[in-house]
N, C-alpha and C positions, 0 to 999 in steps of 0.2 A: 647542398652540393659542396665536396671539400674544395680549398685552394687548388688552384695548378699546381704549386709548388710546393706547399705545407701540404700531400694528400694523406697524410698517417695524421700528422698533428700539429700544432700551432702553439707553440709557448710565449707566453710573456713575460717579460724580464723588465722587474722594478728595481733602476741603480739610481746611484746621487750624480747630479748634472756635472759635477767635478770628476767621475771616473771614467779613466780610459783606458779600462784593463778588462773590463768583463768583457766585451763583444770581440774582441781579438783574443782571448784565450778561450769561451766557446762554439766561433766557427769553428775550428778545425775538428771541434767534437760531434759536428752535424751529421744525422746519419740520413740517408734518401728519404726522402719526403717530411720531414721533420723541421721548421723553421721557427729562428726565434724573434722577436719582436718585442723593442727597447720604449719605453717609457721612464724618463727621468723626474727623479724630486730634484727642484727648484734650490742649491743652496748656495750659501756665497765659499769665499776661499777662505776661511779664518785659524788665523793660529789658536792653537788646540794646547797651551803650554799652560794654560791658567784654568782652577776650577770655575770661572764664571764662562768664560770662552767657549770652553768644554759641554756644558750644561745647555748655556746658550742654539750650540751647536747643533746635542740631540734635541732638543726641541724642535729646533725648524727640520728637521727631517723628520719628527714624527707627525710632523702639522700636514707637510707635504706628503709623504702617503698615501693617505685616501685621493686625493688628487689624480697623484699617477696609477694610480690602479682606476679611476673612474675614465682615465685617458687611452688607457691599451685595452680595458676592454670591450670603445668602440669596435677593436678589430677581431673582437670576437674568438680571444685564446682559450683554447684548451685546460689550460694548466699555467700557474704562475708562480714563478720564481721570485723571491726579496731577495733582491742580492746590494744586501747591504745590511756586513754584517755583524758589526755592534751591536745594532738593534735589536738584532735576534737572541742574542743572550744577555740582555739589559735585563736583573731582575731576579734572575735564575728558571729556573724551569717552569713552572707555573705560569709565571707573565710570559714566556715564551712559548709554549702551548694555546696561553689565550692569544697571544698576538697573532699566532697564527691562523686560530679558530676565526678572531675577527676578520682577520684580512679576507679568508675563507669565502665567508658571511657576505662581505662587500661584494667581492667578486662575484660569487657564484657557482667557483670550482676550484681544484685543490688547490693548494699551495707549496712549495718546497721552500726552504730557507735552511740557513749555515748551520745553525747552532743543531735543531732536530734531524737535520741530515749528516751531520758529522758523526753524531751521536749514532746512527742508527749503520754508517759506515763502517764505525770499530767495533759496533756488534758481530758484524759477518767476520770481522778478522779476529774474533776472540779477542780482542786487546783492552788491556784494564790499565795498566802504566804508560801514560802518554807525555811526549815534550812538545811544547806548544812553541810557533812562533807567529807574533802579533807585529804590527805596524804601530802600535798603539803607545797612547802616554800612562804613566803608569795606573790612573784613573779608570782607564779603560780596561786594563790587564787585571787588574783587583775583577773585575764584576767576569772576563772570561775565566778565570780562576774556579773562582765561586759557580760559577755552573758548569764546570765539569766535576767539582766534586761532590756538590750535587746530586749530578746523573749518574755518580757512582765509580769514579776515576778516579785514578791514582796518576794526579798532577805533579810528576819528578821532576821536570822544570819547562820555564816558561821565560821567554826574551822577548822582551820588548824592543823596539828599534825606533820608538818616541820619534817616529816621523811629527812636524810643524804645525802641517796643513795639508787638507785632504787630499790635493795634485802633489804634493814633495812624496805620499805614497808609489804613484805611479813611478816616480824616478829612482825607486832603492836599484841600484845596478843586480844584476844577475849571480853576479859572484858573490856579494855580500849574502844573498840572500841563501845560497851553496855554503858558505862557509857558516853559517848559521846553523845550517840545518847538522852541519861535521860538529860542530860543537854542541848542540844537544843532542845527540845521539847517545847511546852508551848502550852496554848491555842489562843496563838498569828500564831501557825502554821498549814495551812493545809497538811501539806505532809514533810517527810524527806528524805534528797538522800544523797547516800556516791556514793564518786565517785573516781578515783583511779583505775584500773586494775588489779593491783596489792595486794589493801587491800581486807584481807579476811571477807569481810564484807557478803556475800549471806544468810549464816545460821542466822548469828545476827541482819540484816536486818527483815527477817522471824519473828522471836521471837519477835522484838521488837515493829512491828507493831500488833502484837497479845497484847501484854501488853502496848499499847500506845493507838490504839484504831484507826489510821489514816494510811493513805500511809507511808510504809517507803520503799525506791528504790531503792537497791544496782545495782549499774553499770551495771555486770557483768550479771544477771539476766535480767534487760532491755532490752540488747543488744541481750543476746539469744532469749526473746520472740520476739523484735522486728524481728528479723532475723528468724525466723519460721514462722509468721504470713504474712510478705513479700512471702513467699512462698507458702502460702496456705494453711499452717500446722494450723489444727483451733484446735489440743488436749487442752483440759484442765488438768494442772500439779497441782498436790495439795502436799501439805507440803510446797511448797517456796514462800510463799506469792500469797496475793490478785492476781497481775497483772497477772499473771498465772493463775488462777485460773477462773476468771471472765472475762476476755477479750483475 
């Protein structure tokens, strides 16, 4: 028998216990009977400026993992989200595919995640020349790099905004992350994507492809529609961008 209130379907959403950006940027993407449900990995606040800090870092969030995925799906989701996501393009494509296949595995049902869902977003938009923007230290920006050209992208450029520590992500102000986006654009690009979990990019993503005129793909939105559409969910969601709205 379905939920009251999940009666289509029941997502679980795997974030790091420092982000306070994914569940306020996909309520408002909920469509009737569809509900999500958060399970967080366990990490501390550390500054991210040093390769040992760094490292340190992704370790304890890939230890944690299997944790929270053994934790949400007491409640018996449908479909699961990693929304956290470094992770996902740690490696390049291969490790990314198998991470996902594992995660898969543990669970018991699909999975969506950044890196594969981005990837398969600029496919519907025909887009081969992308400008990226990251939250990230330049450590982290080398490895998102690396797996979009990879997956066969023509990476024109990429900004990093070498936020500290994984909460100073949630606080990039909204116009920085707008003027960001004006500054990678060009007619050198076909599509823009911010990526991050954590950056409040969904609403400014929206806006900016309306006054850009091309794809623009925050994360966090990808990963919702990828993860509805996995499912069967075909709604079309208007106000947050194209990708919603048309596929």
């Amino acid at each position: 028998m379905p939920d009251t209130l999940g009666f289509r379907k029941h997502i679980g959403v795997v974030i790091p216990s420092t982000n306070t950006t994914v569940q306020p940027e996909m309520e408002p993407l909920r469509v009737p009977g569809v509900t999500c449900h958060v399970a967080r990995i366990t990490i501390k606040e550390p500054a991210l400026t040093t390769e040992e800090a760094f490292n340190e870092h992704m370790a304890t969030m890939r230890e944690g993992i299997g944790a929270a995925i053994d934790q949400i799906m007491t409640a018996a989701p449908d479909h699961l989200i990693m929304a956290v996501a470094l992770e996902t393009f740690w490696g390049g494509v291969a490790a990314a595919n198998t991470l996902a296949a594992d995660m898969a595995r543990r669970a018991g049902i699909g999975v969506s995640m950044g890196s594969i869902a981005t990837v398969a977003a600029l496919a519907l938009f025909g887009a081969n020349k992308v400008a990226i923007l990251t939250p990230h230290q330049p450590r982290g920006d080398a490895m998102v790099r690396a797996y979009f050209i990879e997956a066969g992208f023509d990476v024109v450029r990429l900004t990093g905004l070498k936020c500290a520590t994984p909460r100073l992500i949630a606080q990039v102000p909204l116009r920085d992350i707008s003027d960001a986006l004006d500054e990678l654009n060009g007619d050198d690009v076909d599509a823009l994507v911010t990526l991050g979990t954590a950056l409040p990019a969904a609403g400014v993503a929206a806006q900016a492809e309306r006054r850009l005129g091309k794809p623009v793909l925050a994360v966090n939105v990808v990963s919702y529609w990828h993860a509805i559409r996995q499912c069967g969910i075909k709604d079309r969601i208007r106000g947050h961008g194209r990708l919603l709205e048309e596929f």
